[in-house]
C-alpha positions in Angstrom: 77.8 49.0 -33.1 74.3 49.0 -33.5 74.0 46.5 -31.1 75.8 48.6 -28.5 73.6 51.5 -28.9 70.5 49.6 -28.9 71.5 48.0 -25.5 72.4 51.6 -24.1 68.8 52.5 -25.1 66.9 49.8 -23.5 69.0 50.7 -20.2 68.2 54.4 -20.0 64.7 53.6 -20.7 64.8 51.4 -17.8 66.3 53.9 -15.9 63.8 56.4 -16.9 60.6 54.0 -15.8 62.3 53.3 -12.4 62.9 56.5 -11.9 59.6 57.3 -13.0 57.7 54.6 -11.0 59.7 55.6 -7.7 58.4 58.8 -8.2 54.9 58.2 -8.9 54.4 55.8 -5.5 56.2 58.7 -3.8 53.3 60.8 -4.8 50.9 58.1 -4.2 52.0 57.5 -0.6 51.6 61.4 -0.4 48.3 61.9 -1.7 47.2 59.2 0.6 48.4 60.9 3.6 47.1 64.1 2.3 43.5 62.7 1.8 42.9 61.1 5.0 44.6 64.0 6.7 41.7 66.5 4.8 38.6 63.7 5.4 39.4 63.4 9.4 39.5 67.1 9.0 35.9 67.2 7.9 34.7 64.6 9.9 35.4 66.6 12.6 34.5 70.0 11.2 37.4 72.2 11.5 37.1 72.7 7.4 34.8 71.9 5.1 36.7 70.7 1.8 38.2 67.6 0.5 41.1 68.7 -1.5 41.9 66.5 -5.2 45.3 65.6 -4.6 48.6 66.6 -3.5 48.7 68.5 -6.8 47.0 71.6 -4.5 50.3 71.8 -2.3 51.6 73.9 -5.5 49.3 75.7 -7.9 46.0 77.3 -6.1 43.0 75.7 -6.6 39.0 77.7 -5.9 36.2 75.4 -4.3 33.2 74.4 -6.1 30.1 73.4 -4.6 28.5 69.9 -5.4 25.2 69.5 -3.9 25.8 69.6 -0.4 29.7 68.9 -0.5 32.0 71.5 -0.5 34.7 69.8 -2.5 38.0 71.5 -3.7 39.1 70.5 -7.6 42.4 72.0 -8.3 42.1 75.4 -10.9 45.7 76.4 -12.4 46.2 79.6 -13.0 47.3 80.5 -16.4 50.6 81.5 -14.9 50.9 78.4 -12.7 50.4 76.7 -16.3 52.8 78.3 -18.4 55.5 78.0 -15.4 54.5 74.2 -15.7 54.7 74.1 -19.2 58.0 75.6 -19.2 59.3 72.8 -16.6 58.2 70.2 -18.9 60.0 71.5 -22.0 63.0 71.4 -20.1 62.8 68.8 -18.9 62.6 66.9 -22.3 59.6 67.4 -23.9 56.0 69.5 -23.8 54.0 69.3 -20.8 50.9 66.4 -21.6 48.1 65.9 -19.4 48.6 61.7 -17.8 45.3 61.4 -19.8 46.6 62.0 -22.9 49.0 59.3 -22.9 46.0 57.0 -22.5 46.8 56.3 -18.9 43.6 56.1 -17.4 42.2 53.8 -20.2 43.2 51.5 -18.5 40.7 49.1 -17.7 39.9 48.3 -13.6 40.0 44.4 -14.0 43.0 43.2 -14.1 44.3 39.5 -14.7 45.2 37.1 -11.6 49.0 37.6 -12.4 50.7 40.3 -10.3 47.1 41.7 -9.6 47.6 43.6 -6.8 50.8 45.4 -8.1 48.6 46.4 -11.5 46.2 47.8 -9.3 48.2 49.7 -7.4 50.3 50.9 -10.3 46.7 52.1 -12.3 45.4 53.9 -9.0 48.8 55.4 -8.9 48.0 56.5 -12.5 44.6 57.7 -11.7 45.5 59.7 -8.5 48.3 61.9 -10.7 45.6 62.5 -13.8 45.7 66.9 -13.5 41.6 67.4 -13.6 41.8 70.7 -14.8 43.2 69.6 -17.6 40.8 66.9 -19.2 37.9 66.8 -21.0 34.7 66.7 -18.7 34.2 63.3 -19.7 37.1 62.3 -18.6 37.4 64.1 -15.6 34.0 62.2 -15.0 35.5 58.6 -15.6 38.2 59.2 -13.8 36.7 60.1 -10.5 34.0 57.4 -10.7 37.2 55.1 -10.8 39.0 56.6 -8.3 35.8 56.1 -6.0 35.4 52.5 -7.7 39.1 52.0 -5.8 38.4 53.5 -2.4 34.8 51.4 -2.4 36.4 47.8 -3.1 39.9 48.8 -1.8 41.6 48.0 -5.0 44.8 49.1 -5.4 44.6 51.6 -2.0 43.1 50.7 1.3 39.4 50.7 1.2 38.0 53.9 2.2 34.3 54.9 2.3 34.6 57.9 3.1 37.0 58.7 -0.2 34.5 56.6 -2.4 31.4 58.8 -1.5 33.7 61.5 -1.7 34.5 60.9 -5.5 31.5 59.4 -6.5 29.6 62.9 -5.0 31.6 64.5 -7.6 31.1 62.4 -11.0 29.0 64.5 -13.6 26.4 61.6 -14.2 25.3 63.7 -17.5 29.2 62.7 -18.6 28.9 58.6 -18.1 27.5 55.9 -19.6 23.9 54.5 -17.9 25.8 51.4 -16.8 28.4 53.9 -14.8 25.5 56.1 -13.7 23.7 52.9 -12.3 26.3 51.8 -10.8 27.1 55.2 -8.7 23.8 55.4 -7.6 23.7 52.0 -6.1 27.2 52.5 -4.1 26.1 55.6 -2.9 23.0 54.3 -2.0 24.7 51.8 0.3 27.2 54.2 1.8 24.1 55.9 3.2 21.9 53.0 3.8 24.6 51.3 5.6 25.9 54.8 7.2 29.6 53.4 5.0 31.6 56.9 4.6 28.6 59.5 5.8 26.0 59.2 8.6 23.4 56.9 7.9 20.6 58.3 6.2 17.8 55.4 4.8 15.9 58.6 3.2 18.9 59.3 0.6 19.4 55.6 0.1 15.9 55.4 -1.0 16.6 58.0 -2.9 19.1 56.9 -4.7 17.8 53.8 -5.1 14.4 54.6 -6.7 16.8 56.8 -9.8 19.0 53.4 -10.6 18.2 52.0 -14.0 17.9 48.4 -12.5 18.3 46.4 -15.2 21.7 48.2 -15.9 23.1 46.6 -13.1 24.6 42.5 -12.2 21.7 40.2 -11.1 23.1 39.9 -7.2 23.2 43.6 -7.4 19.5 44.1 -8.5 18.4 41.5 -5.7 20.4 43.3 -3.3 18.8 46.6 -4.4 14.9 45.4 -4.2 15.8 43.1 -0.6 17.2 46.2 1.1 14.2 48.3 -0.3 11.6 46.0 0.7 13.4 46.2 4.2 13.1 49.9 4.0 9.1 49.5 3.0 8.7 47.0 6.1 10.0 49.1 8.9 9.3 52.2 7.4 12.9 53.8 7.4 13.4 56.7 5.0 9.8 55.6 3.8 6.0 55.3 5.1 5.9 52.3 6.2 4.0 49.7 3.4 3.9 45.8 4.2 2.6 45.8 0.6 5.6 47.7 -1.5 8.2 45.4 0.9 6.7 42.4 -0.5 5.9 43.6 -4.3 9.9 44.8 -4.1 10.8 41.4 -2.3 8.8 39.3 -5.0 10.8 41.0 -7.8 14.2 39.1 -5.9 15.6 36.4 -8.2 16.3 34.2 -4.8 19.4 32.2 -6.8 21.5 35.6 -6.2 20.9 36.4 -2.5 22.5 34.0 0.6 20.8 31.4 2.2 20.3 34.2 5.4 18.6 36.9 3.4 15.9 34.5 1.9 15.3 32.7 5.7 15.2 36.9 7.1 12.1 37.4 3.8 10.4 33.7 4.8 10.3 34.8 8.7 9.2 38.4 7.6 6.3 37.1 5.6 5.6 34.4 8.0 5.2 36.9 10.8 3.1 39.4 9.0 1.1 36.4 7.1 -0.1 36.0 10.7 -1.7 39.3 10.9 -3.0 39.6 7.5 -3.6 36.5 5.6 -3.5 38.5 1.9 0.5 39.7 2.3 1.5 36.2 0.5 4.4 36.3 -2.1 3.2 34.0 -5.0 
C-alpha cells in the first residue's frame, strides 16, 4: 500500500516538473522574441526602452533612467500583486518570488555532462526571476548574469546588444569587486569593439581605467593593458602618448596574449624605435 502511494507520488511530481519545464521554455522562447523585438526597436529609434521580460505584457511597469539608458524594470502595482498573490494560493500554495526558492544560486559553470541543456534550463530560471520582488542585491546578481549569458551566448544566443543592456543596469554598489571588475571590462569591450552600442574608444577607456585589474584572469588583464596601449598609440578616446602605450604594453604578461598580438607590440615598437631611440620596452 505504501508502496502504491509512493509510486503515485513520484508520478505526479513528474507530471508537475514537465508541466512546469514546458511552461518555463514557453516563456523563455517568448521573452526572447520580446527582447529582440524591443532592442531592434531602439536601434532604430521609434522607442527608447528595453522592457525586463515578458512579465510587462501583464502588470504595468514605470521607466527608470540609468545613466543614459532609458530602461523599463517592471513595477507591480499593489493591486496587480494581491490579484497575483491570490492566483498563487489557488493554485496550491502562496505566491514566492523564483529567488526565493534559491533558483538563481545557481552557479553559471556548469559540468561537461548535458551542458548546454543546464544552461539553458538556469537562463530560463534567470529570465522568469520577478525584479520587483528581490532584494537589490539580488536584483543586481541577477542581471549581471543575465548579461554574463547574452555576452558568451550561454544558454541563449549571444547577443551584445542584451549583454550591455543588462550589464548598464547592475548596481555595482550591490556586487562583489570581482563582479564589478568584471562588468567594467565587458562593457569596456562592447564599446571599444562597437559589440552591442556604437563604437566609442572614449568610454572604453573609461571603463577601463575604473577596473580593479588585479581582480580579474591573467589573459583578461593582458587583454585590458594591450588594447589600452593601442588606444595610447593611435590616440583613440585618448591624447595620443607613445610613452603610456608602451608603459601599459610593458605591464603585458606575454604567456597570456596569441602569438599575433605580441608580433602587432614587436612591429609597433620596432617602427617607433626608429623615430625615437628611448621608446624601448626593457
Amino acid at each position: 500500500m505504501i508502496s502504491t502511494q509512493r509510486n503515485q507520488l513520484m508520478i505526479v511530481s513528474m507530471i508537475f516538473v514537465g508541466n512546469f519545464l514546458l511552461q518555463a521554455m514557453e516563456m523563455k522562447r517568448s521573452h526572447d522574441e520580446f527582447m529582440r523585438s524591443a532592442v531592434d526597436q531602439r536601434a532604430s529609434g521609434s522607442v527608447n526602452v528595453v522592457a525586463h521580460n515578458s512579465l510587462l505584457q501583464g502588470p504595468a511597469a514605470t521607466v527608470t533612467t540609468y545613466g543614459s539608458m532609458d530602461l523599463a524594470l517592471p513595477r507591480l502595482r499593489q493591486a496587480d500583486k494581491e490579484k497575483e498573490d491570490k492566483a498563487h494560493e489557488v493554485a496550491g500554495g502562496p505566491a514566492v518570488p523564483v529567488a526565493a526558492a534559491g533558483l538563481v544560486a545557481m552557479p553559471l559553470s556548469v559540468g561537461d555532462g548535458g551542458k548546454r541543456e543546464k544552461e539553458e534550463q538556469e537562463f530560463v530560471l534567470l529570465s522568469l526571476v520577478d525584479l520587483a520582488r528581490v532584494s537589490p542585491a539580488m536584483q543586481a546578481d541577477v542581471e549581471y548574469k543575465l548579461g554574463h549569458c547574452y555576452y558568451l551566448g550561454r544558454g541563449v544566443q549571444q547577443d551584445y546588444k542584451q549583454a550591455f543592456a543588462w550589464l548598464s543596469l547592475v548596481d555595482l554598489t550591490k556586487v562583489s569587486p570581482a563582479v564589478k571588475a568584471d562588468i567594467r571590462y565587458k562593457l569596456g569591450n562592447c564599446y571599444y569593439c562597437g559589440h552591442g552600442i556604437k563604437q566609442d574608444y572614449q568610454q572604453a577607456c573609461y571603463q577601463w581605467f575604473l577596473v580593479d585589474l588585479k581582480r580579474l584572469l591573467p589573459a583578461i588583464q593582458a587583454d585590458i593593458r594591450y588594447k589600452l596601449g593601442n588606444c595610447y598609440y593611435c590616440g583613440q578616446g585618448v591624447k595620443q602618448d607613445y610613452k603610456q602605450a608602451f608603459t601599459w604594453w610593458s605591464l603585458i604578461d606575454f604567456t597570456q596574449v596569441s602569438p599575433a598580438i605580441q608580433a602587432d607590440i614587436q612591429h609597433k615598437l620596432s617602427k617607433q624605435n626608429k623615430q625615437n631611440k628611448s621608446c624601448v620596452i626593457l
